[in-house]
N, C-alpha and C positions, 0 to 999 in steps of 0.2 A: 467548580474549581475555576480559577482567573487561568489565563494564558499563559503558555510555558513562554518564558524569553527567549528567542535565541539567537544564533552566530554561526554565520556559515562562513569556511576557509576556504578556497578551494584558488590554486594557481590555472587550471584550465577555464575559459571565458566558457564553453559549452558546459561543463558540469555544473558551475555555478550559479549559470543561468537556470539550470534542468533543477539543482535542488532547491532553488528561490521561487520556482514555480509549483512546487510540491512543497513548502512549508506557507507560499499562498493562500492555497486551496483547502489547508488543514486547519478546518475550524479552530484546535484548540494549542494553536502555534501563534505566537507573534515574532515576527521576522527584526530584529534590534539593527543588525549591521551584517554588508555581506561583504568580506573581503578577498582580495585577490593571495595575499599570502599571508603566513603566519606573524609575518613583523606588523603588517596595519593592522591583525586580529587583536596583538597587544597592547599596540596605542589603545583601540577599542576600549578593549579591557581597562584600562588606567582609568578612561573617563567613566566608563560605567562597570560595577564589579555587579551590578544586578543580572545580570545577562545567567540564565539555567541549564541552558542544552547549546552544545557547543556540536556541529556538523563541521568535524575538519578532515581534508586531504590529506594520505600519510604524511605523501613524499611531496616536499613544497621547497623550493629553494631557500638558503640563508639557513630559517628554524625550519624543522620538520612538524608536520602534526604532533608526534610523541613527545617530541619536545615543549610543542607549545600545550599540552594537555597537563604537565604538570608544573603552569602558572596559571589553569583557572582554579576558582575561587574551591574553597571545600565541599561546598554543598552544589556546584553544577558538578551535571555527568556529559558523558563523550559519547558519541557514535561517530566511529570512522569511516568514511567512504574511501575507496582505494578501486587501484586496478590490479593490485598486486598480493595476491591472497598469502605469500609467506609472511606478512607481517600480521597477518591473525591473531596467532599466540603474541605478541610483542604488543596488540593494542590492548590485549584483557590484562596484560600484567601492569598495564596505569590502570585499572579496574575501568574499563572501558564498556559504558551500560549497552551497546551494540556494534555491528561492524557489518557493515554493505557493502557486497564486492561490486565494482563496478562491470558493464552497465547494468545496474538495477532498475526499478519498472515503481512506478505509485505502491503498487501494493505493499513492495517489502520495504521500499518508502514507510507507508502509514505503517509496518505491522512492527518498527523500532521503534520511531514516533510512540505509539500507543504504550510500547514498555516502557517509556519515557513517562507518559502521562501517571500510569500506573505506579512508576515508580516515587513521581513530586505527589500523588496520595495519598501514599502510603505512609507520605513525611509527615502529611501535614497535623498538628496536635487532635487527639481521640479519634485520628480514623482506623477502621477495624477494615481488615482484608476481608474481601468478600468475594465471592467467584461471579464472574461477569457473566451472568444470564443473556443470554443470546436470544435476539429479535428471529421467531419463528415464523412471524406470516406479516404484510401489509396490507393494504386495502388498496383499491383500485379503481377508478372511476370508470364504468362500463354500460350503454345505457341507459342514463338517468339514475344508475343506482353505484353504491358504492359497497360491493364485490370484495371479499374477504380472502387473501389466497395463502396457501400455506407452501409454505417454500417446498418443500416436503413433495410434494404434487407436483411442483414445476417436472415438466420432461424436457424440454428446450423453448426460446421465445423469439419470434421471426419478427423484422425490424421490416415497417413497409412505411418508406419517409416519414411521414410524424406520427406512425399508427405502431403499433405493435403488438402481435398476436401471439397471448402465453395458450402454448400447449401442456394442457394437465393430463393427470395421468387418469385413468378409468372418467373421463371426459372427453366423448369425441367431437364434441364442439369447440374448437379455443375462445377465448377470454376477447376480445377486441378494446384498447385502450388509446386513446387518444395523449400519448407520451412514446417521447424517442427510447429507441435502444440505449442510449448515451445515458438517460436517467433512469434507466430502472437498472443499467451494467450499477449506479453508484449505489443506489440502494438494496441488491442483492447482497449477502455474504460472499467475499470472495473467496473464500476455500470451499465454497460448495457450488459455486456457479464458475463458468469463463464463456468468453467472448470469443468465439474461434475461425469468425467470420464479417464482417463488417454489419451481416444481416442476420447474425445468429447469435444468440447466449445458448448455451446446453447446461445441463445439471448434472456436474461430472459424475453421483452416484447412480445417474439413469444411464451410462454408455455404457452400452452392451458387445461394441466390437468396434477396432478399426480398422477398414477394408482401404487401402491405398490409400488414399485422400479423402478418408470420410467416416465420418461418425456414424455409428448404428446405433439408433436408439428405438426400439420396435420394429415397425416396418419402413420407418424413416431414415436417409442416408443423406446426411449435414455436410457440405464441403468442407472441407478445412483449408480457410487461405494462409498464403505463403509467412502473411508477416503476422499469423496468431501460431505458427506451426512451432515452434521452438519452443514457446511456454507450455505447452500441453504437452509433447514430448517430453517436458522437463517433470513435469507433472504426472505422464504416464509411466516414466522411468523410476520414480519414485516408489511409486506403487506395484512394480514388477520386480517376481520374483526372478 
C-alpha cells in the first residue's frame, strides 16, 4: 500500500511538534502540511483535497477541530488529539476513525495510525479483510551465528551500551547481541514487552510480582524507574481485579 497523506492541526507549538515527530518516524505516514490552527488547515485543504488522515486539536481558536472535521473531503478520516476527554462522544459523532487523549506516548500514537492504515485497506478495490498475523520470533546476530528467538521465551532484556543481553526462559545463559535497547524496544510487540528502565525491557506475561519498586521475574528483581513508572502502573491497573 502507498502512503497515507496527512495533516496535522494543532494550536500548541509542543504538540505539534510531538505528533510531526511521530508521523516522521511512521513508515507508512507522509506528513502533507502541519498547521498551527484550523483556518491554515483549510487553506491547506483548498490547495490540496488529496490529503487522507487529518490529526486535529479539538479546541483551537476561531474553527474548532469538529468544526473543521466536517470540511474534509468524504473519503479522509479524523483522529483527535485533545486534552479534554469530555468531547470524546462529540468526536465519534463526526464518525471520528480515533481519538488520543493527550499526553499520549508512540504507541498509542502508532496503534490509531495502524487503524488508519487498516482502515484505507480495506477501501481499497478486491481487498478482503484478513486478520493480521503477528510477528512471533526474530533472529539475532550472536556469535557469528544468527540465533532464532521466540518472543514467547523472552523473560526480560538488560541493555549494556551497545550490547544487550536477552534472558530466556528455561535458558540460563542469556543471548549476548551486539544492538541497543533502543532497537530491539522497536522491534518487539509492544503489548507484550515495555521498557521499565532505561536498562531493562521485561516481558510483561513473565512478572510474577511487584515488590516496591521492582519487578519479580523469577529470582530476578528489575528496578522500575521513575519516568517508565506510570505506563506500567497504567498497564498493571488494567489487568487488576
Amino acid at each position: 500500500m502507498k502512503k497515507i497523506t496527512c495533516l496535522i492541526a494543532d494550536d500548541e507549538p509542543m504538540a505539534l511538534s510531538l505528533i510531526e515527530s511521530y508521523v516522521l518516524k511512521t513508515p507508512f505516514l507522509e506528513l502533507k502540511a502541519k498547521c498551527n490552527n484550523a483556518i491554515e488547515a483549510m487553506q491547506v485543504l483548498e490547495e490540496d483535497n488529496d490529503i487522507e488522515l487529518f490529526f486535529l486539536d479539538i479546541q483551537m481558536p476561531d474553527l474548532s477541530g469538529l468544526e473543521f472535521s466536517k470540511l474534509v473531503p468524504q473519503n479522509s478520516r479524523v483522529i483527535f488529539t485533545t486534552a479534554f476527554d469530555q468531547y470524546a462522544i462529540d468526536g465519534y459523532k463526526v464518525n471520528a476513525l480515533d481519538y488520543l487523549l493527550k499526553p499520549f506516548d508512540y504507541n498509542e500514537f502508532l496503534s490509531a495510525a495502524t487503524k488508519a492504515r487498516n482502515y484505507f485497506e480495506s477501501q481499497q478495490p478486491g481487498s478482503v479483510s484478513k486478520p493480521e498475523k503477528k510477528q512471533e520470533f526474530f533472529f539475532i546476530k550472536s556469535e557469528y551465528k544468527q540465533i532464532k528467538i521466540n518472543f514467547s521465551e523472552i523473560l526480560y532484556i538488560e541493555g549494556l551500551k551497545d550490547y544487550a543481553k536477552i534472558h530466556l526462559k528455561d535458558n540460563p545463559k542469556p543471548i549476548l547481541t551486539l544492538m541497543s535497547l533502543k532497537k530491539l524496544e522497536e522491534e518487539l510487540p509492544s503489548d507484550n514487552f515495555m521498557r521499565i528502565h532505561r536498562s531493562f525491557i521485561i516481558g510483561l506475561d513473565k512478572i510474577e510480582a511487584i515488590e516496591r519498586n521492582h519487578i519479580v521475574i523469577g529470582k530476578e528483581q528489575i528496578a522500575i524507574a521513575p519516568n517508565y513508572k506510570d505506563a506500567l502502573m497504567e498497564y498493571i491497573g488494567g489487568k487488576s481485579l
